[in-house]
C-alpha positions in Angstrom: 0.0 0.0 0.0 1.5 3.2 -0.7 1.7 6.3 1.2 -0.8 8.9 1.7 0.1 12.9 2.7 -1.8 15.6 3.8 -0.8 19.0 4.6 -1.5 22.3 4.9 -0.5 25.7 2.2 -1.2 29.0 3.5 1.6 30.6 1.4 3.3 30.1 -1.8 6.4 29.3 0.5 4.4 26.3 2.0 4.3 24.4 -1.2 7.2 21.9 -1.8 6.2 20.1 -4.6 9.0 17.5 -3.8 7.9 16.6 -0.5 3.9 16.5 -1.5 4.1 14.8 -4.7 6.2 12.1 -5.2 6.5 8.2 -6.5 6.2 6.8 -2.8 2.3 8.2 -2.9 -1.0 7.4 -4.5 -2.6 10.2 -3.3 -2.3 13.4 -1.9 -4.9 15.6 0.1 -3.8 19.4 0.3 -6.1 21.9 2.5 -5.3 25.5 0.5 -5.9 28.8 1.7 -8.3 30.8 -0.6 -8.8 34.0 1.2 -11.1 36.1 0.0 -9.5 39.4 -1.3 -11.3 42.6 -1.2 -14.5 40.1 -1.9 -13.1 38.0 -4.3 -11.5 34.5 -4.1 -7.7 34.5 -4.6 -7.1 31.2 -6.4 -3.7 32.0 -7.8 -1.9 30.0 -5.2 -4.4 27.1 -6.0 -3.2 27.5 -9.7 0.3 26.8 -8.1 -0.9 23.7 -6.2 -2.7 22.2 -9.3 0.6 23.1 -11.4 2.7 21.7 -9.2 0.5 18.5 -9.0 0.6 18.0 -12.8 4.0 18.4 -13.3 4.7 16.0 -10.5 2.5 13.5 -12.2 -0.9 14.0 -9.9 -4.4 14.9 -10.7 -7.1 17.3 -9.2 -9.9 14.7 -8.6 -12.1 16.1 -5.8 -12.1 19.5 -4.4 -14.5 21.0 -1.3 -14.4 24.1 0.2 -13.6 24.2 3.9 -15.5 27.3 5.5 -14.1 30.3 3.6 -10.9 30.1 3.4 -9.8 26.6 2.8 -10.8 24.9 -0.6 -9.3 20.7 0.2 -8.0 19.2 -2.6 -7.1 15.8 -3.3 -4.8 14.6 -6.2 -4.6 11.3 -7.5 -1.2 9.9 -8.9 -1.7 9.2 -12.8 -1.9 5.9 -13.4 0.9 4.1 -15.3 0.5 3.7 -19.0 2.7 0.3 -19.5 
């Protein structure tokens, strides 16, 4: 069975892609911090999250927003193509 993470990013600074996704782990369930900004949701640092996931091989598959300012996400390794 392979390893499961979860974590926390509140910053930019928070996110080391190396340490959340990586070949030892299936899956990968990230709480991010989507303050709202002057009223409106600041998703760029979940863009980074997401971009980070897919480069590292993982996929956004579910997504639920924790009061309002947490959106959990939960990355699935892509499965290998053999």
């Amino acid at each position: 069975m392979s390893e499961q993470i979860s974590g926390v990013v509140e910053t930019l600074d928070d996110l080391d892609p190396a340490e959340f996704f990586n070949a030892r782990r299936d899956q990968v369930v990230l709480a991010v911090r989507i303050t709202p900004v002057f009223g409106a949701l600041d998703l760029s640092l979940v863009m980074a999250v997401v971009d980070a996931a897919n480069k590292a091989g993982f996929a956004l598959v579910r997504e639920q927003t924790f009061r309002d300012e947490w959106l959990i996400c939960v990355f699935d390794a892509y499965e290998d193509q053999d």
